[in-house]
VOBA-1610 file (N, C-alpha, C; in pm, whole numbers, padded with zeros to 5 digits, always signed):
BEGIN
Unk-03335-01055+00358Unk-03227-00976+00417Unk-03115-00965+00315Unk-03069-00863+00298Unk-02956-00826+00226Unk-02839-00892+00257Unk-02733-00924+00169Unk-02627-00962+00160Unk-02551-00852+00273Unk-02569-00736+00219Unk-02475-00663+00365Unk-02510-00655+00490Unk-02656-00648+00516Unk-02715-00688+00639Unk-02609-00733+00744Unk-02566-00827+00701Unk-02501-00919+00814Unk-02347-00864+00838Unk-02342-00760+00763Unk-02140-00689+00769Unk-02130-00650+00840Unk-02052-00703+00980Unk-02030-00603+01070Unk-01883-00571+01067Unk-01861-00404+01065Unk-01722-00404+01093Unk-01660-00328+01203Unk-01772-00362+01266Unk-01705-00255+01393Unk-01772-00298+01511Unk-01715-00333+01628Unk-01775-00381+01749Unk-01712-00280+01883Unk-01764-00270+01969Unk-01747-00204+02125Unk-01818-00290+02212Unk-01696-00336+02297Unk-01711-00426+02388Unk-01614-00398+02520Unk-01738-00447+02627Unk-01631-00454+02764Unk-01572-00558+02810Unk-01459-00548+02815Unk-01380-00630+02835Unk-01317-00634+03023Unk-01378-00756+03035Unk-01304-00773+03236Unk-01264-00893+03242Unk-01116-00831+03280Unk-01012-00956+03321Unk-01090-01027+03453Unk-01012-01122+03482Unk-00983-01204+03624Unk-00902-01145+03706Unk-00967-01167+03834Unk-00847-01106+03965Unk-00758-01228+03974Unk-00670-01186+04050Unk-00556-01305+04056Unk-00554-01347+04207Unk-00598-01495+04223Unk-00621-01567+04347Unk-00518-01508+04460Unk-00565-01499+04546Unk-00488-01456+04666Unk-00351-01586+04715Unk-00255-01560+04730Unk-00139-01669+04758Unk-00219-01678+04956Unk-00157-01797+04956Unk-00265-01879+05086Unk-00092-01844+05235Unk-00130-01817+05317Unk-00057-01797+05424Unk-00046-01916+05519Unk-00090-02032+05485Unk-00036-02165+05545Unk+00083-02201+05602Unk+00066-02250+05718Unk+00192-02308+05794Unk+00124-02491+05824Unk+00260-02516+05792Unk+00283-02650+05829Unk+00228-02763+05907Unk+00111-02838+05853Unk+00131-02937+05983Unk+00084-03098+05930Unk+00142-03172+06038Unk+00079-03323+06011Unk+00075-03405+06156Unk+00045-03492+06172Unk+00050-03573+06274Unk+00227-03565+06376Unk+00283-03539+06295Unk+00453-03514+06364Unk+00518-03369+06420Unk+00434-03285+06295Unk+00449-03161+06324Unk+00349-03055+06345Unk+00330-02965+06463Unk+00250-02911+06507Unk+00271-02786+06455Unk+00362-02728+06449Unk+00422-02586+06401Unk+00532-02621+06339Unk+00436-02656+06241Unk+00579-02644+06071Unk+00580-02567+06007Unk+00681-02481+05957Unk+00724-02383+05846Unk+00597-02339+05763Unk+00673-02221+05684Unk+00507-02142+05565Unk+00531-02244+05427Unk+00428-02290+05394Unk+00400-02368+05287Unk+00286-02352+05200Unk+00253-02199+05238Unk+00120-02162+05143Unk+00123-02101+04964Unk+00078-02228+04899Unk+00100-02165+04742Unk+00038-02077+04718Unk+00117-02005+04599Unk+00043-01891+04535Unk-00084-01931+04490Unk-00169-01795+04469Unk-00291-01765+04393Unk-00295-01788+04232Unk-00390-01821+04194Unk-00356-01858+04002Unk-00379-01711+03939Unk-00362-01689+03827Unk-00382-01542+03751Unk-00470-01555+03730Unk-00567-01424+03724Unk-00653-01444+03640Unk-00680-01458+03490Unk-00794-01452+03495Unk-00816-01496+03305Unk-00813-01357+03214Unk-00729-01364+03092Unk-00725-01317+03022Unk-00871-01238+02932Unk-00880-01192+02896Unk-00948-01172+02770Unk-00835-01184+02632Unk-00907-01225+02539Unk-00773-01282+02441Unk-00866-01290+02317Unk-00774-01207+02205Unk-00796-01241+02066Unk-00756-01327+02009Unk-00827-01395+01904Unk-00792-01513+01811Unk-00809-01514+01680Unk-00720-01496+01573Unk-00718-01508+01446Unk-00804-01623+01415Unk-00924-01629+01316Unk-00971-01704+01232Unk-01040-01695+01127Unk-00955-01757+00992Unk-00929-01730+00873Unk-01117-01732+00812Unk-01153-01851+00875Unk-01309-01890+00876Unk-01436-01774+00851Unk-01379-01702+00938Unk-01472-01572+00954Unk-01464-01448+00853Unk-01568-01348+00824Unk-01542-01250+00718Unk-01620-01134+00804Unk-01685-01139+00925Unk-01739-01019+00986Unk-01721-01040+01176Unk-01782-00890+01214Unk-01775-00939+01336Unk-01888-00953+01386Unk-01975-01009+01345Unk-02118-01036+01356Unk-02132-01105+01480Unk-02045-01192+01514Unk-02103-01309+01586Unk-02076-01227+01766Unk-01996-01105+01749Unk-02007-01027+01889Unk-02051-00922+01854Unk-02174-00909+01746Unk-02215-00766+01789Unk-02304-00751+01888Unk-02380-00839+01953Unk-02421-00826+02015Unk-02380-00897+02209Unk-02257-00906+02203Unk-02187-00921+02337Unk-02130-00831+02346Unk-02208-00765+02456Unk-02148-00600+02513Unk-02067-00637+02626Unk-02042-00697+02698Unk-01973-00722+02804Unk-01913-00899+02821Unk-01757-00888+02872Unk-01712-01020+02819Unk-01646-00992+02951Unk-01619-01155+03028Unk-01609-01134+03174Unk-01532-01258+03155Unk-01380-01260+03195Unk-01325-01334+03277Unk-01302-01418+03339Unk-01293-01546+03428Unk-01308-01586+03549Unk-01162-01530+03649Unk-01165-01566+03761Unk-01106-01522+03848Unk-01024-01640+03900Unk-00887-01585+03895Unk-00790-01682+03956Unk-00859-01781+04134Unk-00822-01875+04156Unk-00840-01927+04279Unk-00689-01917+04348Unk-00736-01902+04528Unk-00631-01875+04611Unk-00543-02007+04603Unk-00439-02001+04652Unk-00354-02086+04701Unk-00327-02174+04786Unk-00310-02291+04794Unk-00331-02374+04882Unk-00228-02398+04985Unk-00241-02522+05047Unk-00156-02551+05131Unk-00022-02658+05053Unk+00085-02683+05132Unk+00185-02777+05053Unk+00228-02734+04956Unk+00221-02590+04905Unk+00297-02506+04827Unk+00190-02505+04669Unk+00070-02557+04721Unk-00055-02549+04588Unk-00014-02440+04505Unk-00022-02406+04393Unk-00092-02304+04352Unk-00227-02343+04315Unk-00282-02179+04309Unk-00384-02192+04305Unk-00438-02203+04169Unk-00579-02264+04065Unk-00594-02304+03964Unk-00614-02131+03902Unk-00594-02145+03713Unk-00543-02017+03690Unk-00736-01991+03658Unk-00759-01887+03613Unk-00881-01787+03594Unk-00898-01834+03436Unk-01047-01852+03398Unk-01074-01889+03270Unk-01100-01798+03199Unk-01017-01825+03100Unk-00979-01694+02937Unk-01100-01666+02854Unk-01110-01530+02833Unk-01209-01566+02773Unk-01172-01503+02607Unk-01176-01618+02499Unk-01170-01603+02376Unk-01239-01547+02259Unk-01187-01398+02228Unk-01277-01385+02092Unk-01254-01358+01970Unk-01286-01489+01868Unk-01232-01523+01769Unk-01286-01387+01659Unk-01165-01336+01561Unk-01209-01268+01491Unk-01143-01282+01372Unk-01204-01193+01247Unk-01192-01217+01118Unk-01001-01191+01093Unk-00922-01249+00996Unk-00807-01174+01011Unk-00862-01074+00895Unk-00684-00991+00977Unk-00743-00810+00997Unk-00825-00722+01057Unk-00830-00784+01179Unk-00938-00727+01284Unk-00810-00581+01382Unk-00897-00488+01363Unk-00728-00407+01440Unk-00841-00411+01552Unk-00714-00381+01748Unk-00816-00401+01810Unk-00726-00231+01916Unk-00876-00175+01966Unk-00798-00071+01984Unk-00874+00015+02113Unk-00807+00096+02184Unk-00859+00133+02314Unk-00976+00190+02289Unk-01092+00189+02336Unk-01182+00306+02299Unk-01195+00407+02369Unk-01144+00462+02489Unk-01065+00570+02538Unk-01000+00666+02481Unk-00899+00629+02423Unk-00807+00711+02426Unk-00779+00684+02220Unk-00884+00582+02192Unk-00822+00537+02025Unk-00669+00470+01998Unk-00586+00424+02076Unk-00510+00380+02062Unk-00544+00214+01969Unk-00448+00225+01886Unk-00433+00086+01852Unk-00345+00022+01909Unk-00421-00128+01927Unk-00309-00187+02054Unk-00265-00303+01962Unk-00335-00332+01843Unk-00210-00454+01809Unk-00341-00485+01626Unk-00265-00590+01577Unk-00402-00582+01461Unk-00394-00749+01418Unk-00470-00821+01403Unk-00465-00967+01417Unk-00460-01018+01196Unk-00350-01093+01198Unk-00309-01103+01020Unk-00309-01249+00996Unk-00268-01341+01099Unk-00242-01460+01083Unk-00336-01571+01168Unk-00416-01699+01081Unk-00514-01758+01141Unk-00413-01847+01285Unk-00547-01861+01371Unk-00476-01880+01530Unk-00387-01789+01553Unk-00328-01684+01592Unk-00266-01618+01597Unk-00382-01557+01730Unk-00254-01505+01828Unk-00350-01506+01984Unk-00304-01354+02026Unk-00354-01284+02062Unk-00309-01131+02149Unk-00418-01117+02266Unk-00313-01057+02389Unk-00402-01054+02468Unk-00452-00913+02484Unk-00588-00897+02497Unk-00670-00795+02464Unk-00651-00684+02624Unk-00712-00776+02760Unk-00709-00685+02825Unk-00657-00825+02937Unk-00518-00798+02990Unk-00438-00821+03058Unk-00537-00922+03241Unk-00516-01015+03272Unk-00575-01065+03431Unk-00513-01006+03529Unk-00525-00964+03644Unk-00441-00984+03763Unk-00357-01094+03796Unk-00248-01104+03821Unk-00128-01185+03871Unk-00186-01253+04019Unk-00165-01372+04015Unk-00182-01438+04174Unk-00084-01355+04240Unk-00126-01371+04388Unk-00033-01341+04467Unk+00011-01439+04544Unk+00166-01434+04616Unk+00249-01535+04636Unk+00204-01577+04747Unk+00256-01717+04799Unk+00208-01746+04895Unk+00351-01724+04981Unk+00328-01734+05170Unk+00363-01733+05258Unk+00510-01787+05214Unk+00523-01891+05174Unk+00687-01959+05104Unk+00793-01870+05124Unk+00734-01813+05049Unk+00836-01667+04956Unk+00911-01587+05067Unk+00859-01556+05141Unk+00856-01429+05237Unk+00992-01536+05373Unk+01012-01664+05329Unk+01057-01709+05441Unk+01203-01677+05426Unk+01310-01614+05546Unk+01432-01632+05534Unk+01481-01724+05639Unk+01619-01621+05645Unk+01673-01746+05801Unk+01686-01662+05926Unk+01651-01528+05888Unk+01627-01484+06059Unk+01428-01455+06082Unk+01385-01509+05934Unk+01240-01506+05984Unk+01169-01586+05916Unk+01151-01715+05991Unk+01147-01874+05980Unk+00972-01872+05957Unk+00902-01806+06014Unk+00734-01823+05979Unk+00681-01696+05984Unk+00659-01632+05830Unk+00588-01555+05793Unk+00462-01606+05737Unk+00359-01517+05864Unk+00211-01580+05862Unk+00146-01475+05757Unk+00208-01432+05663Unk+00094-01345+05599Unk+00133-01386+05464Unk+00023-01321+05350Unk+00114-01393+05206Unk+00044-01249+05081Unk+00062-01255+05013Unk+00063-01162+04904Unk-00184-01137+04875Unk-00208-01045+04830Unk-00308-01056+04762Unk-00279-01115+04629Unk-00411-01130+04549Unk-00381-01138+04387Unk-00390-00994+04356Unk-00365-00933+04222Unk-00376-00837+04172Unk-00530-00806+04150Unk-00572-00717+04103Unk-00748-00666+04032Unk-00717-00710+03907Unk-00823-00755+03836Unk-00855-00757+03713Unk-00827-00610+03645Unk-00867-00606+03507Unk-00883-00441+03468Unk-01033-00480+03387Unk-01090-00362+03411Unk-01241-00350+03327Unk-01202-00204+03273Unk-01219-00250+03115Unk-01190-00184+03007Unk-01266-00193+02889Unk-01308-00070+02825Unk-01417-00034+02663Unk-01293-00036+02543Unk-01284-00183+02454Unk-01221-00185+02357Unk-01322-00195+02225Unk-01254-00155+02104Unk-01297-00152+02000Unk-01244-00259+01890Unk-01327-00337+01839Unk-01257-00416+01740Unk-01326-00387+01632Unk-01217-00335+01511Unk-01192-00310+01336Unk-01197-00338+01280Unk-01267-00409+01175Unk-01232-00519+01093Unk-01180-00427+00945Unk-01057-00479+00894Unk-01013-00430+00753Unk-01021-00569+00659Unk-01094-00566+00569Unk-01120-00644+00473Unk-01008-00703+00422Unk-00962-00826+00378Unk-00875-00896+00349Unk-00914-00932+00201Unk-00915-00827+00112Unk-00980-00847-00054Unk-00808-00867-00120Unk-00853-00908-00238Unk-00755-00939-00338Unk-00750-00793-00392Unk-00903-00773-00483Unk-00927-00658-00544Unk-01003-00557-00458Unk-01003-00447-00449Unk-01105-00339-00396Unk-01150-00262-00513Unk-01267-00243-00547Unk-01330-00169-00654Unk-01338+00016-00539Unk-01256+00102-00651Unk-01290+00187-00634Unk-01357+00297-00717Unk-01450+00355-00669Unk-01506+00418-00815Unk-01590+00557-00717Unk-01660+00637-00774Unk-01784+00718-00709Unk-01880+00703-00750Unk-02016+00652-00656Unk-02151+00604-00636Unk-02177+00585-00819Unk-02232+00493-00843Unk-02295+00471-00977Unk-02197+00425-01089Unk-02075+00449-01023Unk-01960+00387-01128Unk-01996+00211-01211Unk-02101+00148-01122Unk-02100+00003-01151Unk-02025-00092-01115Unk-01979-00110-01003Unk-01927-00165-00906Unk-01998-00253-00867Unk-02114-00269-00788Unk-02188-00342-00788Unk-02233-00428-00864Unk-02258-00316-00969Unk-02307-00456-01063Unk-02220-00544-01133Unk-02075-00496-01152Unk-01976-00581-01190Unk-01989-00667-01089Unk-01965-00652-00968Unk-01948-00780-00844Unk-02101-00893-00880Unk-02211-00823-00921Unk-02257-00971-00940Unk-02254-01007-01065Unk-02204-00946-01166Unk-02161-01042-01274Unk-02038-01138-01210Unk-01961-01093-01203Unk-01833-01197-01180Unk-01818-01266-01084Unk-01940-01260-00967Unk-01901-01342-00853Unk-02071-01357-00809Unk-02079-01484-00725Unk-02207-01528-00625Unk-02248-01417-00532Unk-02215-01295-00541Unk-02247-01185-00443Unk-02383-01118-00498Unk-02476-01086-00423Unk-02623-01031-00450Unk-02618-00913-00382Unk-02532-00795-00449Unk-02553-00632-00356Unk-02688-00597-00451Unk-02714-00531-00335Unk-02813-00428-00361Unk-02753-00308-00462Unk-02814-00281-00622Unk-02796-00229-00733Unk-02920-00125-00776Unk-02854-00006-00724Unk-02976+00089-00776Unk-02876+00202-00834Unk-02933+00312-00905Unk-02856+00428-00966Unk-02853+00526-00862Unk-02805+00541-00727Unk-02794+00647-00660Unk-02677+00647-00553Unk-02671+00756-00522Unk-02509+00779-00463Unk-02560+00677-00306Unk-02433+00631-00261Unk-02396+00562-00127Unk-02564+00401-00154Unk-02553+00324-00247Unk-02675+00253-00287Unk-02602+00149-00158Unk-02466+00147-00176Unk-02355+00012-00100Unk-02353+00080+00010Unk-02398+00054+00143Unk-02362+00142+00254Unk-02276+00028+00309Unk-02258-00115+00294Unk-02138-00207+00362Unk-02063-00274+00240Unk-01985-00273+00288Unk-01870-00316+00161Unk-01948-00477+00140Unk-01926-00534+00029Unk-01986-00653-00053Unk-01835-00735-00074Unk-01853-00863-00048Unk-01716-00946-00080Unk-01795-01047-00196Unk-01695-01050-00269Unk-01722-01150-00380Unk-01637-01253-00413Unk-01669-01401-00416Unk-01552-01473-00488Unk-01526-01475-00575Unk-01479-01443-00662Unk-01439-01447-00866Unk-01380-01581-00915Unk-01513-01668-00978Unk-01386-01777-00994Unk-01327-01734-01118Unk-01209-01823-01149Unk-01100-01748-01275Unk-01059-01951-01276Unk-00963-01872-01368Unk-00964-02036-01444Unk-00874-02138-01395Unk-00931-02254-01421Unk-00844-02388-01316Unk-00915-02371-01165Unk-01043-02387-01177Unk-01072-02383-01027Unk-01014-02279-00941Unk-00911-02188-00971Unk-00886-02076-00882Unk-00968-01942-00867Unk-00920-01846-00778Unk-01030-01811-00767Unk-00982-01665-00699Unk-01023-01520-00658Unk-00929-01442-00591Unk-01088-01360-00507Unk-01068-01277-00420Unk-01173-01176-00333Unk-01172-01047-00392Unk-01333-01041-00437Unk-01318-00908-00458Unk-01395-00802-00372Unk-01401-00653-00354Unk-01453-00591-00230Unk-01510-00479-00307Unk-01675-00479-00282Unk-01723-00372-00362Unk-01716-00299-00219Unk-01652-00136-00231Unk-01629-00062-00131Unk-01715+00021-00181Unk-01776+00077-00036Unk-01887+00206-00104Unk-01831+00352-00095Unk-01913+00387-00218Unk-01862+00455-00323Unk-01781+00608-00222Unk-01673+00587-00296Unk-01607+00747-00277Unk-01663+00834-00326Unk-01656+00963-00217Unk-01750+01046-00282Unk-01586+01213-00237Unk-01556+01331-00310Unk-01501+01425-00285Unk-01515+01472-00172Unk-01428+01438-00075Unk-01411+01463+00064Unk-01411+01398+00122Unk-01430+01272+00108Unk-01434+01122+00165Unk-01317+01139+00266Unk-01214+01170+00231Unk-01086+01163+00344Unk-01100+01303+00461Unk-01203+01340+00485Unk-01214+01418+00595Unk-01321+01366+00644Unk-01343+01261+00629Unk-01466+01236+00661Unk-01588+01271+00639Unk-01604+01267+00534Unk-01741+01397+00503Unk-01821+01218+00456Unk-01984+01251+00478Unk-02043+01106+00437Unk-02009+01022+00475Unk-02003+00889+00467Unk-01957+00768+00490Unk-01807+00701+00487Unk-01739+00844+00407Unk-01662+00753+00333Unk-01525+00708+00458Unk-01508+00814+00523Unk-01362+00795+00593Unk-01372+00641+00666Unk-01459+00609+00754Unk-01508+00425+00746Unk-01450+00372+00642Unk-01476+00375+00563Unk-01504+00252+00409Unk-01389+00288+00363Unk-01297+00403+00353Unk-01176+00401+00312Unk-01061+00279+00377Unk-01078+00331+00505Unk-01011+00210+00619Unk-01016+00039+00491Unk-01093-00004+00447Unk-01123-00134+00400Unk-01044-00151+00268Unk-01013-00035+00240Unk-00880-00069+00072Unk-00749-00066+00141Unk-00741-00043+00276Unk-00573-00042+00281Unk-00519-00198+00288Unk-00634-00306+00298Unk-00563-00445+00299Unk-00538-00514+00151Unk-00600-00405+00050Unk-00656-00543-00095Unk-00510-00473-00148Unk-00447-00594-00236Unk-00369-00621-00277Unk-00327-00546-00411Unk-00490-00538-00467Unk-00512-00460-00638Unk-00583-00402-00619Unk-00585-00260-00684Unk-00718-00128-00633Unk-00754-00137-00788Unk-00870-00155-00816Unk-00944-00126-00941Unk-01029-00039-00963Unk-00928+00126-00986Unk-01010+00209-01020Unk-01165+00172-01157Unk-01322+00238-01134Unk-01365+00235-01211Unk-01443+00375-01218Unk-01445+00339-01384Unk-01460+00540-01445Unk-01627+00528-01528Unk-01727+00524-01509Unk-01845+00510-01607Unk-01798+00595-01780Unk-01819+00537-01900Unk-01808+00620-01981Unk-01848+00710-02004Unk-01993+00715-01950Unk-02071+00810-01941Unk-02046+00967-01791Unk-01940+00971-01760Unk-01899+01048-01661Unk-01900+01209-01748Unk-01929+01271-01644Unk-01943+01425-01713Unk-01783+01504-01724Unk-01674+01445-01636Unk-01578+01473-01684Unk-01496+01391-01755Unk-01342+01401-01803Unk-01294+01336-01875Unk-01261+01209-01779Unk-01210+01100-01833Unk-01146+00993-01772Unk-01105+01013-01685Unk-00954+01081-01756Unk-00822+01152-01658Unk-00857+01206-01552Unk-01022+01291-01588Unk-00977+01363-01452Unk-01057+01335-01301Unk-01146+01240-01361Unk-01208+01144-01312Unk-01131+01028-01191Unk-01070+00978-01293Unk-00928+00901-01232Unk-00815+00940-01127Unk-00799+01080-01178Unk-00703+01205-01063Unk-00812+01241-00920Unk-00922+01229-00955Unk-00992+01272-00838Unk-00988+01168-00727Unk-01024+01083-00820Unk-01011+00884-00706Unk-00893+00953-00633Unk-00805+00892-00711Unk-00676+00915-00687Unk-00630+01018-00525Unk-00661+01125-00593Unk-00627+01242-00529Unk-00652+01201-00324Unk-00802+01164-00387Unk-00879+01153-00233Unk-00869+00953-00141Unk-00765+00903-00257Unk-00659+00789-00183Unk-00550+00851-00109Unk-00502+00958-00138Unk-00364+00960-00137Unk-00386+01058+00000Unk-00500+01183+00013Unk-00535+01199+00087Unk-00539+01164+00251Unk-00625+01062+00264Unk-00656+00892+00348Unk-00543+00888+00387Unk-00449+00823+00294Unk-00314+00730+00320Unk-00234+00715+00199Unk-00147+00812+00210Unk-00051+00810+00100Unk+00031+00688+00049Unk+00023+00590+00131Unk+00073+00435+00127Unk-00028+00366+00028Unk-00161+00388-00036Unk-00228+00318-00078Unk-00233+00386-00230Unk-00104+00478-00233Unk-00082+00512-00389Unk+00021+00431-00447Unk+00091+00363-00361Unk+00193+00264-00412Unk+00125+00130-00444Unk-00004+00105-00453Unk-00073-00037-00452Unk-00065-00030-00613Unk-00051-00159-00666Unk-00142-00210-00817Unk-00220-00144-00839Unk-00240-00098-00926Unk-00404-00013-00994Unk-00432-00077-01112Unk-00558-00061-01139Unk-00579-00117-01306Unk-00734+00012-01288Unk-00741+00007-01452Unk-00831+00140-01474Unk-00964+00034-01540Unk-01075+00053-01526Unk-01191-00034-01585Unk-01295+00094-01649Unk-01315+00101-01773Unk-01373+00162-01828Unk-01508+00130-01814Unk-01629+00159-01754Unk-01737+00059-01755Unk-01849+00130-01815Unk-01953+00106-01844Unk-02079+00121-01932Unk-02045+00116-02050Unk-01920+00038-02088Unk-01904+00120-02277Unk-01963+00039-02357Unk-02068-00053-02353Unk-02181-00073-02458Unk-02212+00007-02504Unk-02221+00169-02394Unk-02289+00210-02539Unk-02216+00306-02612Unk-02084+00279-02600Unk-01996+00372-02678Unk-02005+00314-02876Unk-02005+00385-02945Unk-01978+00329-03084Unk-01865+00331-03126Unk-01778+00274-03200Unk-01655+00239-03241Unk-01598+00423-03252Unk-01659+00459-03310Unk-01583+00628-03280Unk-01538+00652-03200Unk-01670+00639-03111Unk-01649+00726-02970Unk-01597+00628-02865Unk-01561+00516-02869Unk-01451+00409-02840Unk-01333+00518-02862Unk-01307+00498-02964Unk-01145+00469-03014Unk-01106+00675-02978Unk-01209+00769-02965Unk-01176+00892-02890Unk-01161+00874-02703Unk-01213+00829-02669Unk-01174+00782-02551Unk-01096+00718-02506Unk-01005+00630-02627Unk-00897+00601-02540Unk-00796+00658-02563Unk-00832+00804-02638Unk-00705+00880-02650Unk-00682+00936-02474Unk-00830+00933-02416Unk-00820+00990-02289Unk-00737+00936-02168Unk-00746+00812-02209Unk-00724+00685-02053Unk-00587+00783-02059Unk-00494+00777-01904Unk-00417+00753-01859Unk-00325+00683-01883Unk-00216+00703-01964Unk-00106+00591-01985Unk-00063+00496-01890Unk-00020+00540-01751Unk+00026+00507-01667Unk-00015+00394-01566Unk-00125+00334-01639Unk-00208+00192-01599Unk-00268+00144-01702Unk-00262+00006-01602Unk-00335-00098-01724Unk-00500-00050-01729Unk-00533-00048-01826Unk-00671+00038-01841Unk-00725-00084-01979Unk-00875-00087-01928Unk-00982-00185-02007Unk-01118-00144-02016Unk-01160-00122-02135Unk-01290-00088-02174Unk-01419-00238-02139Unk-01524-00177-02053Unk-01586-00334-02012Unk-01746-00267-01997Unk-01807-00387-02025Unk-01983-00394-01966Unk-02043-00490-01924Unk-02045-00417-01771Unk-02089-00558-01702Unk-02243-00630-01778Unk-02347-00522-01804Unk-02399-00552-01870Unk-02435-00645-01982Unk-02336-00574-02063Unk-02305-00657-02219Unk-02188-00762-02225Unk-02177-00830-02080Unk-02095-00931-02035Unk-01929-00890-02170Unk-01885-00763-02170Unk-01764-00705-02252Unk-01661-00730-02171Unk-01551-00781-02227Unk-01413-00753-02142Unk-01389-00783-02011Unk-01500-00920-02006Unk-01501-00947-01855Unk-01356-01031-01796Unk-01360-01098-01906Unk-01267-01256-01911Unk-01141-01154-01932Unk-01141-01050-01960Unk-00985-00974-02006Unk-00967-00927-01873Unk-01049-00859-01872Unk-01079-00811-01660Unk-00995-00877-01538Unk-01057-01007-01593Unk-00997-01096-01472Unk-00838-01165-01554Unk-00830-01190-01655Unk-00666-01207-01646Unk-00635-01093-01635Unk-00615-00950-01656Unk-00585-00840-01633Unk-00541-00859-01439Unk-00665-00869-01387Unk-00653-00817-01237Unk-00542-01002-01183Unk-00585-01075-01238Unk-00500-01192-01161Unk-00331-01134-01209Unk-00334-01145-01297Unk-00178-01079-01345Unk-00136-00986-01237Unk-00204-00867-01154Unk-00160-00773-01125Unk-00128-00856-00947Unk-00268-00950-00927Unk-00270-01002-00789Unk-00131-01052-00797Unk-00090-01170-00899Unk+00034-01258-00853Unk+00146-01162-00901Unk+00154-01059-00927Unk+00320-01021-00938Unk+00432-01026-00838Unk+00517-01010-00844Unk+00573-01007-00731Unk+00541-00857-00713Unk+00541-00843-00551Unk+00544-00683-00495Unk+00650-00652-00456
//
């Protein structure tokens, strides 16, 4: 099974609260008193459905296959002013950066960033009060007492946006892939054809002193990607969290660098004009087989306006420059 096999980034699930226990209509009694006052406690709430940040996780695998997530239900209210016990929550832990969102209507209802970090997904019914409440002083025993509320049964969607350091951006064949398994324990699937990455690939990069940063082979942009054309409008969603965008340009590209680079570009800015203000660094890749000529004419081409590096994942070139290059760009201040 493939390394992406297991990526899930997108789940649809039903979500049903708890009803909220009925408040209890009890009146008074003991061995002394036969007709004593309303003393019936409220009903408990029901149970939540509830999100949970955890840092642990990198997909939403572990609910793709729970289509329906159920609640328990508040209990009624007792006597002696009980309440009633509350409705059991039901918890589902997800990757941070999980956005979670109506599937109705597409609303985003909130987006989870910080580990333990709790939102409630789809709201319980409220107990209802008991008999107590309702008592004044010109009406001393009110025999009736509140319902609980309904639960809500609701189709939500949970998002996952990748939490990368780096995002490799490039179009199909750029070598993306195969950079990610040079520099990191990641095994993508590496062939020469457009969309080869159909799930984004996470990689750890170690770098020096035992540290270490995430990198995200995103699959490949292709011209039109931001209308959704192909795969791409999905997989775009997954660069708006990484920190450093690492454009990559094959040397061997049929147009120039520049304009190569303007096209990425173009169809970021497209997407989300917010993800033109990120770090960029430019990675020149296949240039083994450039010869010192045709080197040193090509970098009349690069782009001034970024840090730009000639590399082969191949010919293990400019790897070690690569990564102080991209750590430099991770720790700057933003």
């Amino acid at each position: 099974m493939s390394q992406g096999s297991n990526f899930v980034d997108y789940v649809k699930i039903c979500c049903r609260s708890g009803h909220g226990g009925s408040g209890s209509a009890h009146l008074h009694r003991d061995k002394h008193t036969a007709m004593g006052g309303p003393d019936g406690g409220d009903g408990g709430r029901g149970g939540h459905v509830i999100v949970k940040g955890n840092a642990q996780l990198w997909t939403l695998l572990h609910l793709k296959f729970r289509k329906h997530v159920i609640a328990g239900d508040g209990e009624s209210g007792g006597s002696s002013q009980k309440s009633g016990k509350t409705g059991r929550d039901e918890i589902l832990e997800v990757p941070l950066g999980t956005i979670a969102k109506n599937s109705e209507t597409g609303e985003t209802l909130f987006e989870i960033t910080q580990d333990g970090e709790t939102r409630i997904l789809t709201e319980a019914g409220r107990g209802g009060l008991g008999n107590w409440h309702f008592k004044t002083s010109t009406f001393q025993t009110p025999r009736f007492a509140q319902p609980g509320e309904d639960g809500k049964e609701e189709w939500n969607v949970l998002e996952l946006k990748l939490l990368a350091d780096v995002g490799l951006v490039g179009f199909p064949n750029a070598g993306k892939s195969t950079l990610l398994s040079v520099v990191s324990a990641a095994k993508p699937e590496i062939a020469d054809y457009a969309f080869t990455t159909l799930v984004p690939n996470l990689g750890i990069v170690a770098y020096r002193n035992g540290r270490s940063f995430v990198m995200a082979d995103i699959p490949g942009i292709i011209e039109g990607a931001s209308q959704g054309k192909g795969l791409g409008f999905r997989f775009l969603r997954h660069i708006e969290r990484n920190s450093v965008l690492l454009f990559m340009v094959p040397a061997d590209t049929n147009r120039t660098i520049k304009e190569e680079y303007n096209i990425l570009l173009k169809e970021l800015q497209e997407y989300n004009p917010e993800l033109i203000h990120k770090p960029r660094v430019l990675a020149i890749t296949k240039s083994d087989m450039l010869d010192d000529e045709l080197l040193q004419e090509m970098k009349k081409e690069v782009p001034q306006d970024v840090p730009s590096i000639f590399i082969s994942s191949v010919a293990q070139k400019g790897i070690n420059e690569l990564k102080d290059l991209l750590w430099t760009e991770i720790n700057k201040e933003q």
